[in-house]
N, C-alpha and C positions, 0 to 999 in steps of 0.2 A: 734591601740589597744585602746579600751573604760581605759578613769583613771579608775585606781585601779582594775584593770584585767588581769587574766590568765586565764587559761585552766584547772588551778587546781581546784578540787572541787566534789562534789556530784551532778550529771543532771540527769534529766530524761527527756531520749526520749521516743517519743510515738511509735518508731520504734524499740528501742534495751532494753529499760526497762530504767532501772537503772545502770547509770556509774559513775566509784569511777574512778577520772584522778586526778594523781599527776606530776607536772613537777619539775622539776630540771633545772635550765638556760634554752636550746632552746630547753630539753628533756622532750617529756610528754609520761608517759609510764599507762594504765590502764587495766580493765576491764569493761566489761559491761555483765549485765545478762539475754538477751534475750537466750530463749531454755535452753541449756545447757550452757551458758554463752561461754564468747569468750576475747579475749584480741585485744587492740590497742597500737602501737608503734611509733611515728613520732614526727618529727621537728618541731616549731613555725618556721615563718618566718613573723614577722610583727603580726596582727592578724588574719594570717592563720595557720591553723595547717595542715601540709601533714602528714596523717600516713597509716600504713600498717594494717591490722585485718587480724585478725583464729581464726575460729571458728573449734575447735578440734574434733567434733562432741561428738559421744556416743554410745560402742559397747551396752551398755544396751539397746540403743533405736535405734539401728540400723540406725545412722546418720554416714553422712559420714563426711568428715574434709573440711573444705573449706577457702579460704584463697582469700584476696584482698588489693584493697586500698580505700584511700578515701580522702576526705577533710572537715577541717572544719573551719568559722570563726566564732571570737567570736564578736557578739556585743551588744548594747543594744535596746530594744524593745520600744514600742510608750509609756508604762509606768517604762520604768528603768530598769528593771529586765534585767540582762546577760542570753544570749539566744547564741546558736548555730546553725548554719546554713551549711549546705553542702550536700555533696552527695558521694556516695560510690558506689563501681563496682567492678567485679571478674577480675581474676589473676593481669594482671598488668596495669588494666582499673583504673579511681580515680573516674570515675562518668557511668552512665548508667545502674544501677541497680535498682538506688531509692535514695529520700532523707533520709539524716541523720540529727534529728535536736532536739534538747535539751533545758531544760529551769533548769538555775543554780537552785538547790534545797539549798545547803548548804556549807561551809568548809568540809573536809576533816579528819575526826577523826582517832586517831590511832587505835581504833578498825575496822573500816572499812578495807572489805577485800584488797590486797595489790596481791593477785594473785588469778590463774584461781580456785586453790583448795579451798582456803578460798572462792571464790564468791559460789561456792558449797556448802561450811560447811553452811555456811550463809543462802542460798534458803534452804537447806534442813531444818535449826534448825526452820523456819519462818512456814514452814506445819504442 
C-alpha cells in the first residue's frame, strides 16, 4: 500500500463515473454512479481490494439487475496522484468483462451519498 493511503475517498473512473468509497479497517463499502448507479462491497487485503458489485437496474428504464465481482489496487501513478487499477466480471468471474480504473479526486464529505438512493437524490438534484 502507497504511504498514506486507502481506498477511502472520492474517484472517478472513466468506466463507472463517480465513486464515493469509504472503508472501515479491511471494510470498503461504496457506490459509484454509472447508469442508474450501483453499489461495491469487499475486503482490502494489502493494497488490493476484492469486492462484489450490483448494479439494481431500473423498472423506469427497463434495466435489468446485474451483479458481479472485481478487483482493485490502489497505487500511485508516474506523477503521485493515487489511481486505481483493476478489472471486473459477471457472476462470480473478478476479471473478464473490462477494466475498472480510477484516479483519487478527493476525501470523502459527509454530504456525499453514503447509499444507492442518495447517489440517485444526488444525479437527479445535478439535471
Amino acid at each position: 500500500m502507497p504511504s498514506e493511503a486507502s481506498f477511502e475517498g472520492v474517484w472517478y473512473s472513466p468506466q463507472f463515473e463517480h465513486m464515493y468509497l469509504r472503508q472501515e479497517g479491511d471494510t470498503v463499502r461504496g457506490v459509484y454512479a454509472y447508469k442508474n448507479g450501483g453499489t461495491l462491497k469487499g475486503t482490502v487485503q494489502g493494497n488490493l481490494l476484492v469486492f462484489e458489485w450490483n448494479d439494481p437496474g431500473s423498472k423506469e428504464q427497463a434495466t435489468r439487475s446485474m451483479s458481479g465481482r472485481g478487483y482493485l489496487q490502489v497505487k500511485r501513478n508516474d506523477e503521485g496522484v493515487l489511481v486505481l487499477r483493476g478489472e471486473w466480471g459477471y457472476g462470480e468471474d473478478r476479471s473478464g468483462a473490462g477494466p475498472w480504473n480510477a484516479e483519487w479526486v478527493r476525501e470523502v464529505d459527509a454530504d456525499d451519498p453514503s447509499n444507492l438512493r442518495e447517489m440517485r437524490d444526488t444525479a437527479r438534484d445535478e439535471r
